[in-house]
N, C-alpha and C positions, 0 to 999 in steps of 0.2 A: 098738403098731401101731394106726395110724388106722381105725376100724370107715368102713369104705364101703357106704353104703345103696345096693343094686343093685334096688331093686323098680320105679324109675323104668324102667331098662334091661330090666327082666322084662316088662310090662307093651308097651311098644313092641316086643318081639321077640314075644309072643303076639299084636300087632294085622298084623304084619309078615305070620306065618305066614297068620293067618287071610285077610287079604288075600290074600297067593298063591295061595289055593283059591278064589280068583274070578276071572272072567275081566277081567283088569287089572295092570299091571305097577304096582312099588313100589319108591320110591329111599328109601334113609334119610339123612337128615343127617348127615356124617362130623364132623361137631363135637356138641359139646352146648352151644352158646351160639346165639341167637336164638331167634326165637318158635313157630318148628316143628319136628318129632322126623322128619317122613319124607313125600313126597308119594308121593299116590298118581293114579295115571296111568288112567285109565276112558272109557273111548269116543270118545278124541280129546282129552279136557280132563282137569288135571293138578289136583290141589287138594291145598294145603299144610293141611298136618295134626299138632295138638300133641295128643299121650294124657297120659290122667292118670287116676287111677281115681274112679273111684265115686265120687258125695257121699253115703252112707250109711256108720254105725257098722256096722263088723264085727267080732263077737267082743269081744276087750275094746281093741278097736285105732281109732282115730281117724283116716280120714283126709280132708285137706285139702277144702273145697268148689272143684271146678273153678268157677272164672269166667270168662266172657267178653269181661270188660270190660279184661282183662288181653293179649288177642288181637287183632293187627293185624284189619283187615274180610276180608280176603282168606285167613284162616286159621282152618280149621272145628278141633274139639275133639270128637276120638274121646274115650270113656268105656267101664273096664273095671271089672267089676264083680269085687270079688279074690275074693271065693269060689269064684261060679259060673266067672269067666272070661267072660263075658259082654261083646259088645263091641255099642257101640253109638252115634250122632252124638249131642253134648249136643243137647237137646229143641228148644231155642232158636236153632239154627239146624244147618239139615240140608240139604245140598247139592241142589239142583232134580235130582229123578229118581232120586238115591239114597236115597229115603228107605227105601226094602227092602233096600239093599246089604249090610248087616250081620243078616242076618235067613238 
């Protein structure tokens, strides 16, 4: 049987929750093909959104550095940090007035 790595889909269903406890609605992507995982809907304006975890070593595990340069302009990069859970906008670009949203 084919091993399916589910950590993408774990990751996105904890930025999903976490969202919901904000005041803001949240659609997800019913595909997994294009350049975002789920927009999120916040005081009038809709901002398309790709997760991906953490660029730091955890444990004895490696993962991937998010990039930006791999992101249409119109598509921000939520970052989950897999230990803590910790969710957060990559540093390098952070939606005008959400910069406390995930805080």
């Amino acid at each position: 049987m084919k091993k399916i790595d589910r950590n993408g889909d774990s990751w996105e269903y904890l930025v999903l929750y976490k969202a919901s406890r904000k005041e803001c609605e949240v659609t997800r992507n019913a595909y997994k093909v294009g350049p975002y995982d789920l927009v999120l809907h916040v005081n009038g304006k809709s901002y398309k959104c790709d997760v991906k975890a953490d660029t730091v070593r955890y444990k004895d595990t490696y993962y991937s550095a998010p990039t930006l340069s791999q992101l249409p302009e119109d598509v921000y990069m939520i970052c989950v940090n897999p230990e803590t859970e910790q969710v957060r906008w990559h540093k390098k670009k952070v939606p005008t007035g959400l910069e406390t949203f995930w805080e």
